[in-house]
One Martini backbone bead per residue (centre of mass of N, CA, C, O) as a GRO file, in nm:
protein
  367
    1UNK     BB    1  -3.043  -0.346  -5.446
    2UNK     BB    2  -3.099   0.017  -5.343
    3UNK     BB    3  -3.057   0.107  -4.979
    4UNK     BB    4  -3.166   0.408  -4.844
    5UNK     BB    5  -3.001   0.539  -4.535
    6UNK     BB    6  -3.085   0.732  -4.249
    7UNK     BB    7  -2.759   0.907  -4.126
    8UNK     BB    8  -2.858   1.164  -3.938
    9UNK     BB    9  -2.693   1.346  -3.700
   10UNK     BB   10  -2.655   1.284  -3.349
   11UNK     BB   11  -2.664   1.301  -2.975
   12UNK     BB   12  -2.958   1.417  -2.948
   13UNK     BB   13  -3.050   1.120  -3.058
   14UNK     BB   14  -2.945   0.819  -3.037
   15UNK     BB   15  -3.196   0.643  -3.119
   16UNK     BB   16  -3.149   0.716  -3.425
   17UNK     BB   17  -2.889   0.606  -3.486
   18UNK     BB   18  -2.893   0.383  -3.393
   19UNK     BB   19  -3.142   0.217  -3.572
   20UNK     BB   20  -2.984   0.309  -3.859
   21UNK     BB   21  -2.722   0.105  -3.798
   22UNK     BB   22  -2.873  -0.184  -3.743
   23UNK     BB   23  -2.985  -0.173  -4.030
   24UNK     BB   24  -2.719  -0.174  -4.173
   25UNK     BB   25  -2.602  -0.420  -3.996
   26UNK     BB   26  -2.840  -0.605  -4.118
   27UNK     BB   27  -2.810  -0.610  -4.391
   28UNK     BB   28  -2.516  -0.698  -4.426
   29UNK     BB   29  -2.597  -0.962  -4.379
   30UNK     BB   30  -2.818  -0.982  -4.658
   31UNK     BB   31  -2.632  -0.882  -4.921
   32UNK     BB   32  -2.525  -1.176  -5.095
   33UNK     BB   33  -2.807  -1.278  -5.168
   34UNK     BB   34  -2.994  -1.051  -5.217
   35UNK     BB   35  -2.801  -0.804  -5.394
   36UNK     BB   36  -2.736  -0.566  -5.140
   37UNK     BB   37  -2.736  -0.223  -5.129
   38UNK     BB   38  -2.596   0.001  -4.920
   39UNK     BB   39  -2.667   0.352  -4.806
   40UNK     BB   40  -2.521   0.601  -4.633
   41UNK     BB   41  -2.681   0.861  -4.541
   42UNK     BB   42  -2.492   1.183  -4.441
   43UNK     BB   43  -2.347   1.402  -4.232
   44UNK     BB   44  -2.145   1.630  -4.053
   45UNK     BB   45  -2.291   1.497  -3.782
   46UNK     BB   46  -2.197   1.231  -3.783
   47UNK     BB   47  -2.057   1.041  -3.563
   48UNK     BB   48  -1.727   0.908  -3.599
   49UNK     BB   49  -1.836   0.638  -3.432
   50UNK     BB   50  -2.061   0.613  -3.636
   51UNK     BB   51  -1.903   0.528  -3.872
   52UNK     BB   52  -1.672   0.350  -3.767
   53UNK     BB   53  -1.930   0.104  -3.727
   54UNK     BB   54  -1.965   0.029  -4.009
   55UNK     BB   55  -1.962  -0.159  -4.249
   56UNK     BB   56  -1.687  -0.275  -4.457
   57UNK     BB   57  -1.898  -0.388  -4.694
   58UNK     BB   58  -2.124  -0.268  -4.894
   59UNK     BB   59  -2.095   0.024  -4.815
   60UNK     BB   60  -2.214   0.344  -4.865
   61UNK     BB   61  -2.131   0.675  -4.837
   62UNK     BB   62  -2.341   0.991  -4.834
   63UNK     BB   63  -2.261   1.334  -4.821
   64UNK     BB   64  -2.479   1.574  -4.853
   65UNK     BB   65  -2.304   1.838  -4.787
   66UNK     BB   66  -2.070   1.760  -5.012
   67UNK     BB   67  -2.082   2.024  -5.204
   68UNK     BB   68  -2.053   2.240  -5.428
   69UNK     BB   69  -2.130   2.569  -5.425
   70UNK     BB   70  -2.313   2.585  -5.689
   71UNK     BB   71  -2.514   2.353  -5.604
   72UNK     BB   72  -2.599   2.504  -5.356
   73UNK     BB   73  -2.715   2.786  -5.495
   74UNK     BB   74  -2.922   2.633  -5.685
   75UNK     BB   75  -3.101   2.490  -5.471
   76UNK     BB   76  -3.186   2.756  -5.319
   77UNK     BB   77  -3.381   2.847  -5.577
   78UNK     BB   78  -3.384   2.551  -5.735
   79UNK     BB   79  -3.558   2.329  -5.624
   80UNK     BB   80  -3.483   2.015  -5.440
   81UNK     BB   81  -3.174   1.898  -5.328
   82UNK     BB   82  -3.299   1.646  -5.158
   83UNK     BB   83  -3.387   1.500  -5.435
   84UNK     BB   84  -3.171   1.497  -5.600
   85UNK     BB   85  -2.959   1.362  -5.445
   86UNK     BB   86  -3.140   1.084  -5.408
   87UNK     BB   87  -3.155   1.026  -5.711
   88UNK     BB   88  -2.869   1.005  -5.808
   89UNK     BB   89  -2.847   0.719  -5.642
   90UNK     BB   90  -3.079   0.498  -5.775
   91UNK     BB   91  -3.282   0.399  -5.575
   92UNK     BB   92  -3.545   0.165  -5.416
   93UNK     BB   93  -3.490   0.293  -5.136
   94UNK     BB   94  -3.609   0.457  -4.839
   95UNK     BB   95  -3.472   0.529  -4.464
   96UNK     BB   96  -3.576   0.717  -4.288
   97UNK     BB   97  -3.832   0.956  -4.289
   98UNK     BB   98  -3.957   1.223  -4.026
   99UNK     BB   99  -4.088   1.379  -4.292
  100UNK     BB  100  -4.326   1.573  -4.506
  101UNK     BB  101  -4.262   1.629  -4.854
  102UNK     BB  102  -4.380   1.745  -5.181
  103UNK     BB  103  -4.118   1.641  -5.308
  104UNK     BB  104  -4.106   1.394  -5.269
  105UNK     BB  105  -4.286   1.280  -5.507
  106UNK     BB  106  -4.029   1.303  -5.678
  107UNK     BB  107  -3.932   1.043  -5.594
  108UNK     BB  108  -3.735   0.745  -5.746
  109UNK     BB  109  -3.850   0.589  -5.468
  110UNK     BB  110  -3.914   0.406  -5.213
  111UNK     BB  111  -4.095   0.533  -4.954
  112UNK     BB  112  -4.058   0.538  -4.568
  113UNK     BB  113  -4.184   0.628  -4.310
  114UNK     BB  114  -4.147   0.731  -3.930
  115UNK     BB  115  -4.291   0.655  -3.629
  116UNK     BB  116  -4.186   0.629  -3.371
  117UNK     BB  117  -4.348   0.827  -3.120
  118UNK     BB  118  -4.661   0.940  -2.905
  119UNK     BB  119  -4.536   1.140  -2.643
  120UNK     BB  120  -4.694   1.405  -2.687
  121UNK     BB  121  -4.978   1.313  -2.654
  122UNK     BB  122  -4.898   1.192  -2.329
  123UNK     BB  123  -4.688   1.438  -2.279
  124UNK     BB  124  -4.747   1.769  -2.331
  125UNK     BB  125  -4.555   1.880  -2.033
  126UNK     BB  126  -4.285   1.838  -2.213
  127UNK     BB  127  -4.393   2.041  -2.437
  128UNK     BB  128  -4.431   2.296  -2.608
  129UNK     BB  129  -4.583   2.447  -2.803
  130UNK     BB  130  -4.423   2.445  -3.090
  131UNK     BB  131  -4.408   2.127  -3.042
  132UNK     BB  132  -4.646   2.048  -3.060
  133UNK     BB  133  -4.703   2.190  -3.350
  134UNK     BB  134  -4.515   2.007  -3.508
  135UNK     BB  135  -4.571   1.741  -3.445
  136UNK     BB  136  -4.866   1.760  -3.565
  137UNK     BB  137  -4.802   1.822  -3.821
  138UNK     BB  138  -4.591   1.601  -3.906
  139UNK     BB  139  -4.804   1.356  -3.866
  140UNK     BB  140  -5.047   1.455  -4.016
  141UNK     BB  141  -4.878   1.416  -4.285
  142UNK     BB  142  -4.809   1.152  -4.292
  143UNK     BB  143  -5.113   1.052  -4.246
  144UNK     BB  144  -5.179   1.164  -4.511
  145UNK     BB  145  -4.970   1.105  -4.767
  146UNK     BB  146  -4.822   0.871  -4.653
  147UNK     BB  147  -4.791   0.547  -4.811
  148UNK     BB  148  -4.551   0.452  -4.566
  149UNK     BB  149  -4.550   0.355  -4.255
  150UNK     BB  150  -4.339   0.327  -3.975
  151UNK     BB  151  -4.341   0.083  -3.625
  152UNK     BB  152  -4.186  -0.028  -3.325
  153UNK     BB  153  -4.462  -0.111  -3.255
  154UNK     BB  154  -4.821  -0.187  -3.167
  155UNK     BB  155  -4.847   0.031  -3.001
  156UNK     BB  156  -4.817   0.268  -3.183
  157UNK     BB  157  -5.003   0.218  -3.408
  158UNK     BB  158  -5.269   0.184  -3.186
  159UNK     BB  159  -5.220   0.504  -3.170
  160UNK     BB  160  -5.235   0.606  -3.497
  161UNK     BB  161  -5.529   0.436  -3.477
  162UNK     BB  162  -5.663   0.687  -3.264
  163UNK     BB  163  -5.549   0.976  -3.422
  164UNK     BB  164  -5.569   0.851  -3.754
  165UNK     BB  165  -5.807   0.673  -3.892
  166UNK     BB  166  -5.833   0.824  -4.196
  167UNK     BB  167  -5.563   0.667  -4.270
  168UNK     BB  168  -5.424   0.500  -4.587
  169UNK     BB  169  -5.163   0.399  -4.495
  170UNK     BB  170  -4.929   0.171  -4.459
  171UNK     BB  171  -4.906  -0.045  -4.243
  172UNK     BB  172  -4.548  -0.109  -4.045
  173UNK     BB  173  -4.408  -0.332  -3.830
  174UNK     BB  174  -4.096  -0.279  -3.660
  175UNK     BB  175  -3.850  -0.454  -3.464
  176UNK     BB  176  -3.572  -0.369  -3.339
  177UNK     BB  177  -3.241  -0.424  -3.337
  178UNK     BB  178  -2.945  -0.476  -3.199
  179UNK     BB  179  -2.581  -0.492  -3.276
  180UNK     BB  180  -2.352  -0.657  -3.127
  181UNK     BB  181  -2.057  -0.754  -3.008
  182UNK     BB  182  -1.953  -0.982  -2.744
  183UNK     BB  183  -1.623  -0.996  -2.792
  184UNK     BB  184  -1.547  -0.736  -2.832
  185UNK     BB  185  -1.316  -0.522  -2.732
  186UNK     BB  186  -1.317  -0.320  -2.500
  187UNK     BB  187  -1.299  -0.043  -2.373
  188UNK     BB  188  -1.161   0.053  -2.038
  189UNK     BB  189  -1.264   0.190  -1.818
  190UNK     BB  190  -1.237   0.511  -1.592
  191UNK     BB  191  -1.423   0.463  -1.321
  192UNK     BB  192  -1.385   0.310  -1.061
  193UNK     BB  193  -1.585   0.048  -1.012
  194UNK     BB  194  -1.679  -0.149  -0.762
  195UNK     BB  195  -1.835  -0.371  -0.728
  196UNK     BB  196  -2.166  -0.392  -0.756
  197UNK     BB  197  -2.405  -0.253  -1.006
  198UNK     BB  198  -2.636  -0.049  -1.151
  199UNK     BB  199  -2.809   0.057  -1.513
  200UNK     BB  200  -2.875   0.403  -1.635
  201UNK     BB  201  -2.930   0.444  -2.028
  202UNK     BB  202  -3.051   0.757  -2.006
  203UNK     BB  203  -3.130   1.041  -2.135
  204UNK     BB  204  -3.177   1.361  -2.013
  205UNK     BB  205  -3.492   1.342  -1.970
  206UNK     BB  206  -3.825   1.334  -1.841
  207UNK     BB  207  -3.935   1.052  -1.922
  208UNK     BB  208  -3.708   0.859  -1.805
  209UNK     BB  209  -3.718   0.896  -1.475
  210UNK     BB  210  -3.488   0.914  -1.259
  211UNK     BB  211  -3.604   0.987  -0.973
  212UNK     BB  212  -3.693   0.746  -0.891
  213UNK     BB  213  -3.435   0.568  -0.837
  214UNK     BB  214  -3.357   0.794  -0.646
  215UNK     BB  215  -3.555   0.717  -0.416
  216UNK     BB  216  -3.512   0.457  -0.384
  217UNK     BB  217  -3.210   0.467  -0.313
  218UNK     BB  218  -3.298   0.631  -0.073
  219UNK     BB  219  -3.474   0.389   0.060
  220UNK     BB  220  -3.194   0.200   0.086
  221UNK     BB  221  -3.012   0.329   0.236
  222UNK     BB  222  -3.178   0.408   0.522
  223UNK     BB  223  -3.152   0.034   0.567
  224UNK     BB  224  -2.853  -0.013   0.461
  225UNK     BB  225  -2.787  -0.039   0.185
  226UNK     BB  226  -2.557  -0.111  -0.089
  227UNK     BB  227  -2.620   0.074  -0.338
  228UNK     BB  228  -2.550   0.076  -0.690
  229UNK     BB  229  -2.572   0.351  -0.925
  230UNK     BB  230  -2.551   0.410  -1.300
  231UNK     BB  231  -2.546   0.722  -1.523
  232UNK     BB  232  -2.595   0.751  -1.827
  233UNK     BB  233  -2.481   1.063  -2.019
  234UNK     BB  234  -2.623   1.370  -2.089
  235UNK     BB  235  -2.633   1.659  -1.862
  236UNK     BB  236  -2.540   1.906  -2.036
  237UNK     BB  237  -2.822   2.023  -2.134
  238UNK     BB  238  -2.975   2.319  -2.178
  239UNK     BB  239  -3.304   2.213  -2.228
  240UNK     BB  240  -3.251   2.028  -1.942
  241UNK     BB  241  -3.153   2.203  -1.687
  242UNK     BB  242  -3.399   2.193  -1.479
  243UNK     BB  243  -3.408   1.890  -1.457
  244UNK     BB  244  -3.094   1.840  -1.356
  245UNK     BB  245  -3.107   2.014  -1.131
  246UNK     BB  246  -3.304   1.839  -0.956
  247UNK     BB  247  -3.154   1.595  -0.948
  248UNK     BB  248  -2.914   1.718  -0.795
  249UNK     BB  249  -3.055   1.824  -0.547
  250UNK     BB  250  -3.146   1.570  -0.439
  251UNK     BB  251  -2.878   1.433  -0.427
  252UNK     BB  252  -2.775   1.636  -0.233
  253UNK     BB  253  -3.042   1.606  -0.007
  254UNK     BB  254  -2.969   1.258   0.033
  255UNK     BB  255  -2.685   1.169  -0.017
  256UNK     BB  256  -2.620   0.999  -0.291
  257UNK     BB  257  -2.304   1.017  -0.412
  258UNK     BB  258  -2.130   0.736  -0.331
  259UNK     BB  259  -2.387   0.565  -0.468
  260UNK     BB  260  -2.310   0.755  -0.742
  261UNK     BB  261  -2.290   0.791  -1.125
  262UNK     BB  262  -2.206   1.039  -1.335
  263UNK     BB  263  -2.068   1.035  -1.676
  264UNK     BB  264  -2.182   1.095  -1.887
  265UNK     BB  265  -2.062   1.144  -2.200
  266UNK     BB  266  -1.987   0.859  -2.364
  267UNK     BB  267  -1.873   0.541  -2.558
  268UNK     BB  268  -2.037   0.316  -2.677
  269UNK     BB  269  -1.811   0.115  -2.569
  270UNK     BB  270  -1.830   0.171  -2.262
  271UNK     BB  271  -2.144   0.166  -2.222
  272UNK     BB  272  -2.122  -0.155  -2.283
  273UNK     BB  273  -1.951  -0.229  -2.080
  274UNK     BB  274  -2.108  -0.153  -1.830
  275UNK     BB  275  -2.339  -0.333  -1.893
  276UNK     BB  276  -2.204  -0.621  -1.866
  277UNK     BB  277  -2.088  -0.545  -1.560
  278UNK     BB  278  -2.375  -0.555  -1.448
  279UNK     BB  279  -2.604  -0.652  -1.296
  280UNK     BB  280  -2.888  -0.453  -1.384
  281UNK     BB  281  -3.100  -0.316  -1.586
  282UNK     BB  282  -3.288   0.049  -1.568
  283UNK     BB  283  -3.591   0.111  -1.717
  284UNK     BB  284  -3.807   0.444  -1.648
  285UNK     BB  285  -3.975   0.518  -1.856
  286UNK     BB  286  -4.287   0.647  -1.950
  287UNK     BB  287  -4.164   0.639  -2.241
  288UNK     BB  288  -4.194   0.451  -2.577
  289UNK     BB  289  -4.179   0.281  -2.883
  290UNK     BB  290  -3.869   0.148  -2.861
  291UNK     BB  291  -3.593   0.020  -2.664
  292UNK     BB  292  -3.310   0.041  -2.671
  293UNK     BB  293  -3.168  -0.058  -2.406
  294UNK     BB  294  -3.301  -0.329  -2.396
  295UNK     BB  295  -3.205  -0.476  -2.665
  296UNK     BB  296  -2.927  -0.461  -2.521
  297UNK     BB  297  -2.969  -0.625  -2.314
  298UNK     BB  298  -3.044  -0.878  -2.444
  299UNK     BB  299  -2.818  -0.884  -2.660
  300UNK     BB  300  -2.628  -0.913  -2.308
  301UNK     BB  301  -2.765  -1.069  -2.104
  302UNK     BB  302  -2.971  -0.896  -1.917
  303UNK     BB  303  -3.113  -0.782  -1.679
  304UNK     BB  304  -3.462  -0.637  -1.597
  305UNK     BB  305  -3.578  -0.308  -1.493
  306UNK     BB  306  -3.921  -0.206  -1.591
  307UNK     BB  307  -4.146  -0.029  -1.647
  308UNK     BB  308  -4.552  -0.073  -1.671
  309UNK     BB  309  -4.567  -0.052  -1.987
  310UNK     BB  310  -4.709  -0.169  -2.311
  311UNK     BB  311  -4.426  -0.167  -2.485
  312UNK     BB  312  -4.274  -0.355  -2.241
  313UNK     BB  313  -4.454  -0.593  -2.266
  314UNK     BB  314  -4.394  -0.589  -2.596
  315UNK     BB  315  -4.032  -0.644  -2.570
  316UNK     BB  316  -4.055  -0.807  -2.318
  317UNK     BB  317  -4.091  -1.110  -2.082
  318UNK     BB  318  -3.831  -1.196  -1.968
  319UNK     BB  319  -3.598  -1.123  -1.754
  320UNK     BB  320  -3.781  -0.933  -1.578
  321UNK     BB  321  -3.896  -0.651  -1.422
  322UNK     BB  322  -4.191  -0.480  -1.301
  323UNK     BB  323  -4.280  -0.102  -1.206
  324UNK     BB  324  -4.438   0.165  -1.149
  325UNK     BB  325  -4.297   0.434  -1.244
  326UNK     BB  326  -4.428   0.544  -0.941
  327UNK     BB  327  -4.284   0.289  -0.785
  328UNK     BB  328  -4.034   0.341  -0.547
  329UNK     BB  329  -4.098   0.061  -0.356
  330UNK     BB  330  -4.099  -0.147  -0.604
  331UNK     BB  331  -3.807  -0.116  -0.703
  332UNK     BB  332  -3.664  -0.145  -0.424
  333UNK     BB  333  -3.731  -0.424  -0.407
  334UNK     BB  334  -3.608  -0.494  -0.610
  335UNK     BB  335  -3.310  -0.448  -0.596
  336UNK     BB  336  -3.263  -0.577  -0.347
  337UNK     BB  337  -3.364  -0.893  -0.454
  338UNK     BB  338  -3.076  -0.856  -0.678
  339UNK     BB  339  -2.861  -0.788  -0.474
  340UNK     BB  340  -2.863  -1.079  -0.344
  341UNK     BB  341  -2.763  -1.171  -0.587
  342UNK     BB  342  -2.513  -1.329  -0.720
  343UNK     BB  343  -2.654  -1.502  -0.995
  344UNK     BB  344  -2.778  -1.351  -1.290
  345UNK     BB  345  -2.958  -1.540  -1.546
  346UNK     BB  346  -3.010  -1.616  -1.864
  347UNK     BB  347  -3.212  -1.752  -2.195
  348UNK     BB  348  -3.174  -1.596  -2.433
  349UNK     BB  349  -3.194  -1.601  -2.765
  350UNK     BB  350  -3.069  -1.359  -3.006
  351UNK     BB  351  -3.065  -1.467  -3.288
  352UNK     BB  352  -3.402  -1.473  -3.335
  353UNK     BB  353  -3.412  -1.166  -3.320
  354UNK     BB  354  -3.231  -1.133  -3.572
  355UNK     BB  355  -3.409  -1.334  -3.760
  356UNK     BB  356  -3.682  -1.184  -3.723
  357UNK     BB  357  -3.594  -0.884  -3.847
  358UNK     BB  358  -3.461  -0.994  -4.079
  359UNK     BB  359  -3.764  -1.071  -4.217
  360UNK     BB  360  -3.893  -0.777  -4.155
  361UNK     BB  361  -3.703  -0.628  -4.384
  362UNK     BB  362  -3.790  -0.830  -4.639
  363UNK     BB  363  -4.063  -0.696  -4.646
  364UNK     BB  364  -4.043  -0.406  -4.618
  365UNK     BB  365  -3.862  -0.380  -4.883
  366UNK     BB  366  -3.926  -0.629  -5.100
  367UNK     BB  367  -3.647  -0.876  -5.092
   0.00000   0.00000   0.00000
């Protein structure tokens, strides 16, 4: 069975590329038994990070983008380019497109579509009208012609049948998994972060919420606690600079400086290097569909502070506080009762969780 994953794009986006790296090295755990290829359909823009993450056996990488002159002036003019593309691969399941063309319909294989999540939705002050029109146009036909679409908790499909009641498509919920290898020698930062730390580890959007964080830790050293809290991600993206400017602007008139470290974007590996020797993970964001995130926390054995809605209520169960997103002094009270703690341990077998992804691939894609 030849089983097409869809590996493009950057980091505007990592939580899609994790995404499909994980789909990627969770199949490859189980096509031996199965008979499964897997191909890595990848663009000039895949992060040279993530090509070098992908398992080195049983994977074919395919970059739509390497085409001859002529075949890419051809496709210019006559037919869709990524439909021969496609069907030339001879696959037998294709996902995730998050995207519907009528085009699709000439696809020689099992097509999945993806609905992360319905962030637009409910919070709609956070996106342009165009930005509006685009997505609600994308979901609607999705849910108008899409044979199967897949959501990654059910807290999204929910939504999905309270938004499009109407939509015929057969509906599959996924919830993926992170799979780091834990012994891995990660490279060693250089951040001289002294002393014990939480980790804020999301894209600097306003939907994640980093304010409250800010809030919290200023109402934390007022009482004159001395608590360290690191924020990775790229904050230089002139998109979200209005929202970046408001942060520093904050940090600066609260003298936060001494007591946050902002990396910037670094390497998935320096990421995950910090997440394993923070005290604690904290995930504020007022929404999600299934946190890339959290699930890091989950399979590093980490403790979680995460806000307190439906999604996180369906992903995290144990080992977790939660308090509402808007509530930085309930925030505030767990980092302090937190941070005075020596060993905070966890009880997670994580390895279960990576076999029931992994049979609910084998469900999703009928293997």
């Amino acid at each position: 069975m030849r089983i097409g994953i869809i590996l493009t794009g950057d980091y505007g986006w990592a939580g899609g590329l994790y995404y499909s790296l994980n789909i990627i090295k969770l199949l490859s755990r189980i096509e031996v038994a199965k008979n499964i290829q897997v191909v890595a359909i990848v663009n000039a823009s895949t992060p040279s990070e993530v090509l070098n993450d992908l398992p080195k056996h049983n994977v074919e990488i395919y970059y739509l983008d390497q085409k001859p002159f002529f075949y890419r002036l051809f496709y210019k003019f006559f037919g869709n380019r990524f439909v021969a593309d496609i069907n030339a691969l001879k696959l037998d399941v294709l996902y995730p497109l998050i995207a519907y063309d009528p085009a699709h319909t000439k696809l020689n294989c099992k097509v999945l579509y993806w609905l992360y999540d319905f962030q637009h939705k409910f919070l709609p002050d956070l996106f342009s009208d165009q930005e509006l029109k685009s997505r609600d146009v994308t979901f609607q036909n999705i849910a108008s012609f899409g044979k199967d679409v897949v959501f990654s908790s059910y807290d999204s499909k929910d939504h999905f049948n309270t938004f499009y009641p109407d939509s015929n498509a057969n509906k599959h919920v996924y919830n993926f998994v992170s799979l780091l290898e834990k012994e891995q020698d990660y490279k060693q930062t250089d951040f001289n972060i002294t002393g014990d730390y939480f980790i804020v580890c999301n894209q600097f959007w306003p939907h994640k919420n980093h304010i409250v964080v800010l809030k919290a830790l200023d109402l934390l050293l007022k009482e004159k606690r001395n608590i360290k809290i690191v924020f990775t991600g790229r904050y230089n993206d002139e998109r979200n600079k209005m929202y970046v400017d408001e942060l520093k602007a904050f940090i600066l008139e609260h003298q936060l400086e001494k007591n946050i470290l902002l990396t910037g974007f670094i390497s998935r590996n320096e990421q995950v290097n910090l997440m394993k020797h923070a005290k604690a993970i904290i995930q504020p964001s007022f929404f999600e569909g299934w946190s890339t995130v959290v699930e890091d926390a989950k399979t590093l054995n980490k403790f979680l502070i995460v806000s307190d809605i439906q999604v996180n209520r369906e992903q995290i169960k144990n080992d977790v506080l939660f308090f509402d997103p808007k509530d930085h002094l309930k925030l505030a009270d767990h980092l302090s009762k937190l941070n005075d703690k020596k060993n905070i341990k966890t009880l997670l077998d994580y390895n279960e969780n990576i076999e029931d992804s992994k049979n609910a691939l084998l469900t999703l894609f009928k293997i």
